[in-house]
N, C-alpha and C positions, 0 to 999 in steps of 0.2 A: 606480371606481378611477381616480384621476390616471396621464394618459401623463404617462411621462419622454421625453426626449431620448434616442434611441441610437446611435450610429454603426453604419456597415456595415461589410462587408469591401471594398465598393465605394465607399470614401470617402464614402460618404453618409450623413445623418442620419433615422432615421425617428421617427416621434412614439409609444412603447409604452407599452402597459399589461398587465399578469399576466393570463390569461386566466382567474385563478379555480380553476386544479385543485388540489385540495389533496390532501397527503402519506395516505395508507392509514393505517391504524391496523395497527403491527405487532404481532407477539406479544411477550410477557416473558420467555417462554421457549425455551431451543436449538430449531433442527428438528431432527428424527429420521432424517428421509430422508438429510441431508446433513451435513459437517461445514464450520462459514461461519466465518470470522473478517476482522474488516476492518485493514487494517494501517492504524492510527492517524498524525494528525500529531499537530505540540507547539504550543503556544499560546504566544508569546514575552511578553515583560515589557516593553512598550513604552514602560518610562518609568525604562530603565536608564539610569545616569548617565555610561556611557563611551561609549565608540565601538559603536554597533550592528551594525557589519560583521564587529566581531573578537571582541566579547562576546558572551558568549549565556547570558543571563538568561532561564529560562522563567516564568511565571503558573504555581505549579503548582496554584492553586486551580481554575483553567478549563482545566488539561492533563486533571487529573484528574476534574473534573468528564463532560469529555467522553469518558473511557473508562465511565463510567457512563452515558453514553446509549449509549453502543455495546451495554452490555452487557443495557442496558433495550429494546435493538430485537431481542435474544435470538441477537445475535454474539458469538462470541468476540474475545477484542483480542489484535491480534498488536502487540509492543510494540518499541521502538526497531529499527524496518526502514527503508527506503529511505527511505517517506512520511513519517518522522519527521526526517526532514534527515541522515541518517546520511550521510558520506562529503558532505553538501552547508552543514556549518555547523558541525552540531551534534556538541562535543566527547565526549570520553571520559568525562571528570570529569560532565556535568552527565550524561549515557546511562547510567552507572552511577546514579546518585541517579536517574532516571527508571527504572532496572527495579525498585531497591527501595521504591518508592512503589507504584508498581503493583500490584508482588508483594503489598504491604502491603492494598491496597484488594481486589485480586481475593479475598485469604484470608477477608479480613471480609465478604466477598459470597460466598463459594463459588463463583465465577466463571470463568470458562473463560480462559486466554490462553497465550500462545507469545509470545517475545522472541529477539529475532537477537543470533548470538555474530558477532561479524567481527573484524579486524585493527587494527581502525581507533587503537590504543593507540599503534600504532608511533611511532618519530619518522618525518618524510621523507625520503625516501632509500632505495638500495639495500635489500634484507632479505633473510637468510640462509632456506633451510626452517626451521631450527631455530628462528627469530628468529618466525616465521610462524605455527609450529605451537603454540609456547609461548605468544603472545597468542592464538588461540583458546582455548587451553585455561584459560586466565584466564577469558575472557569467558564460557566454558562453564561453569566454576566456579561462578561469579556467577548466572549465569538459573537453574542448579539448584537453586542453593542458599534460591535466592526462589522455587522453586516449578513455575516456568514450564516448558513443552517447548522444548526450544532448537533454532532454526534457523539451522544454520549457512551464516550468507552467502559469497557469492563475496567473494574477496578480492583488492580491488585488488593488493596487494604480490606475491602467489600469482603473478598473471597478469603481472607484471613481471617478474619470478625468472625462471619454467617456463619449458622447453623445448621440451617436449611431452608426450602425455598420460601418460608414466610419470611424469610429476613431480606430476601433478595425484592419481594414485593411489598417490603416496607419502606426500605431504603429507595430504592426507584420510586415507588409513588408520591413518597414527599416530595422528591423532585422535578417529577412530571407535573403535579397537581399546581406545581409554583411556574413551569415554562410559559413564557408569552407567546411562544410561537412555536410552530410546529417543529420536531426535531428527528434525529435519526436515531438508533439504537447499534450498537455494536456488539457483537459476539462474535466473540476470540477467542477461538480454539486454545485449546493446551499444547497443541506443534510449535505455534506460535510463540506461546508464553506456561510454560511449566507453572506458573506460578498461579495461572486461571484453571487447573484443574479442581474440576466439580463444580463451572459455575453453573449460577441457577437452584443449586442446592442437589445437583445429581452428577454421578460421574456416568452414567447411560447419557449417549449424544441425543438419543432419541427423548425419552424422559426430559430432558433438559430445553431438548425442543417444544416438548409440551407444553412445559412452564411460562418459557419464555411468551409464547402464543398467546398462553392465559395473563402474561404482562399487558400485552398488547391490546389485546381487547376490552381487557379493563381500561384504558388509559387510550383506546381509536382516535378520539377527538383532540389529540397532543399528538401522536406518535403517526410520522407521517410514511416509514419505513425504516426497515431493519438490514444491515449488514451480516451476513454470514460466514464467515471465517475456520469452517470447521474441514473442510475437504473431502467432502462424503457427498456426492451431486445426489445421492440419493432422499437422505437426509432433509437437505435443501431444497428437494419439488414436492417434497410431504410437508414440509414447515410451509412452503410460499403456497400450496395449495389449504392451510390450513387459519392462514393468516384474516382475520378482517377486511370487509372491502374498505377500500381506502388507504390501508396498508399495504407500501411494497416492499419488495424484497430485492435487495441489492446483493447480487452476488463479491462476498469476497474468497470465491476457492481458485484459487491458483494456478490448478491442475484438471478444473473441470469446466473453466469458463467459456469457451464458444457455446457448447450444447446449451448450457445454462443459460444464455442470453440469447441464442439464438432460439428458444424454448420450443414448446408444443401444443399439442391442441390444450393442455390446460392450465396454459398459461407460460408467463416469461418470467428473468431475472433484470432487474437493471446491473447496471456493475459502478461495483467501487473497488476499483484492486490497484495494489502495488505494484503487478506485472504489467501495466498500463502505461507506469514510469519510463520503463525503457523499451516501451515497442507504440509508444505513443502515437507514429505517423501512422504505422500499420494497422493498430486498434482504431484510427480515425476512419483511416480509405475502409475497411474491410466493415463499419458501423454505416459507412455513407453506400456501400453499395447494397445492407438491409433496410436501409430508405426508400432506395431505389426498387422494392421488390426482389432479392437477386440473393435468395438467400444460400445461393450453391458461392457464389463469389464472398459474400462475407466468408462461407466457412473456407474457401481453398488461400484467403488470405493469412487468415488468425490461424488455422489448424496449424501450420508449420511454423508458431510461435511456442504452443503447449510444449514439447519436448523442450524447450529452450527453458521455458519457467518453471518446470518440472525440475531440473539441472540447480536452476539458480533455487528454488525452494524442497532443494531435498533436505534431510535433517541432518543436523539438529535446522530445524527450518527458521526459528528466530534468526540466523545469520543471513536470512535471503538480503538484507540489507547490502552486506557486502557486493552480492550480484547486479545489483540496482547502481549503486556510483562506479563499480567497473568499467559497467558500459557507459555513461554518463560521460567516464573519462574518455575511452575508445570513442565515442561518437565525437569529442571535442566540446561537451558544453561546461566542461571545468576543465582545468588544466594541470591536475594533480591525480592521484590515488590515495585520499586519503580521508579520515572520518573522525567523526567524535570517537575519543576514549579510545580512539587505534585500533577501532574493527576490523578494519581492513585486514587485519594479522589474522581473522576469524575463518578464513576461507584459505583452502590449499594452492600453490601454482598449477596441480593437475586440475582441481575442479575450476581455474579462470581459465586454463585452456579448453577445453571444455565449453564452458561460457562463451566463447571464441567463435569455436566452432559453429555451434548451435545458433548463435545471432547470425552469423555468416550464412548458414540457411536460411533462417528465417526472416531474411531481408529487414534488416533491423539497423546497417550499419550503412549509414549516408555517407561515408567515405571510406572503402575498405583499406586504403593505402594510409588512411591517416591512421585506422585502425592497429595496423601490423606494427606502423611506427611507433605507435604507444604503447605495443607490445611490449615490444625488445627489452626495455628497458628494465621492466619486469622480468622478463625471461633472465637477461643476464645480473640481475643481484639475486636472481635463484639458483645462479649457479646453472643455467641450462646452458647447452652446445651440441653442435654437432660434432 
């Protein structure tokens, strides 16, 4: 294998090459043990004729394409959530045509997926509950009516309004109390999104986790599980052991997901993560061999992906998006580097080499040669060389 050029984090350049590990072969089909879904990015249109920062044009041949390898690594697709630009680009108008697309392809495959209802319709500016409660129940509308389980996201406008947590179980219960079917919950850390600091009505994670509980168990007979997005595993086995039966808990931490889902005597996580996106095949084989009873093999699969999603989700952590279509491009399931609103500029050359690296352990990259070649290019409008 030819080295490339890579830089360090220590200013320095080293001469690399792929060490050769290549991607497991996953299953085609769900696990049984667990319920997996990976929350999808969008693939942009790189060759839109306006302004790329304010338009957002998706490829929906390679959006779509690529929820059928999610689906082909025997994941479920969780659809327009965080990892899809939601709240970082990607408007109302084209998020609505991306559920119904989806919806469209998952029906014709019989396929498993979930899509986020949020707020996001508003104009800017102040918003009433009323104003708040009526676009989710829009966007509720919508993922039902295509099929999908709806997860209702935290809402930036929510978290501007509230005052404290009565206001968060006002506005949620209007909304659950009207759902026809069972739904998911989302809590988003403020890593994620600065702008969800103190949801729930507390800036204590723990406090907030109380709240949220006492959402839940008010509203058991709606609310069919909760996503977690806070990156505290500790956190997270005191809320999912605290939760109602019937209620699950889906992990979305980043940094702490094997244990999490491979859980313990009292109890488990399901997952619903972004790092899922790009280690798709591996999160498949390494969930089919905790099927199989074999839960030393799940963990020697997944474990040497953590350091890799750690990388891609270090802060400011809302840019993990950038890490996610990176590889997307390195692996060959788009043919560009590029994103709504020109994220890609969000992330450093040292932190994709890096990215590089670390997939390259973590047996993530189904073709390491295609890889390196999709490097270069990068490399050299960075200005690297030997």
């Amino acid at each position: 294998m030819v080295a490339i050029p890579l830089p360090t984090p220590d200013g320095t350049l080293e001469r690399w090459s792929p060490s050769g590990r290549r991607t497991p072969d996953s299953p085609t089909t769900p696990p049984t043990s667990r319920i997996a879904y990976a929350a999808a990015h969008v693939v942009v249109d790189p060759l839109v004729g306006h302004d790329p920062t304010h338009t957002v044009a998706l490829d929906w041949d390679s959006t779509l394409a690529f929820r059928h390898h999610l689906w082909s690594c025997g994941l479920g697709v969780a659809e327009a959530m965080d990892t899809a630009q939601r709240g970082m680009g990607l408007d109302w108008k084209t998020t609505t045509e991306l559920v119904r697309r989806t919806g469209a392809e998952a029906r014709a495959r019989g396929a498993a997926w979930v899509a986020g209802v949020g707020t996001d319709q508003l104009p800017p500016g102040p918003a009433t509950e009323q104003d708040i409660v009526s676009a989710w129940r829009e966007q509720l509308e919508l993922v039902g009516d295509e099929g999908a389980v709806p997860v209702i996201m935290a809402s930036r406008a929510l978290a501007a309004t509230a005052t404290g947590p009565e206001d968060y179980h006002r506005a949620y219960g209007a909304v659950l109390s009207q759902a026809q079917g069972p739904v998911l919950l989302h809590w988003l850390g403020e890593q994620f999104d600065p702008a969800l600091a103190g949801y729930w009505g507390h800036r204590d994670v723990a406090a907030a986790a109380d709240e949220l509980v006492a959402l839940c168990t008010d509203h058991a007979s709606v609310v069919a599980g909760v996503k977690v997005s806070v990156l505290d595993a500790e956190v997270e086995r005191r809320f999912r052991a605290a939760l109602p039966d019937g209620v699950a808990c889906y992990t979305g931490d980043d940094f702490h997901y094997p244990e999490l889902i491979a859980g313990d005597a009292d109890g488990h996580s399901e997952a619903l993560l972004g790092i899922f996106d790009p280690i798709a095949a591996v999160a498949g084989a390494a969930l089919a061999r905790l099927d199989l009873g074999d839960p030393a093999g799940f963990t020697a699969l997944l474990e040497p992906t953590v350091a890799l999603s750690r990388e891609i989700f270090r802060a400011p952590t809302r840019h993990y998006k950038v890490g996610v279509v990176f590889l997307a491009y390195l692996c060959g399931h788009q043919r560009h580097f590029r994103m709504v609103g020109g994220l890609e500029a969000a992330r450093s050359i040292v932190h994709l080499s890096e990215v590089l690296r670390l997939a390259d352990r973590a047996g993530v990259l189904p073709d390491p040669e295609l890889a390196v070649a999709r490097m270069r290019p990068l490399l050299d409008a960075a200005g690297v060389s030997l």
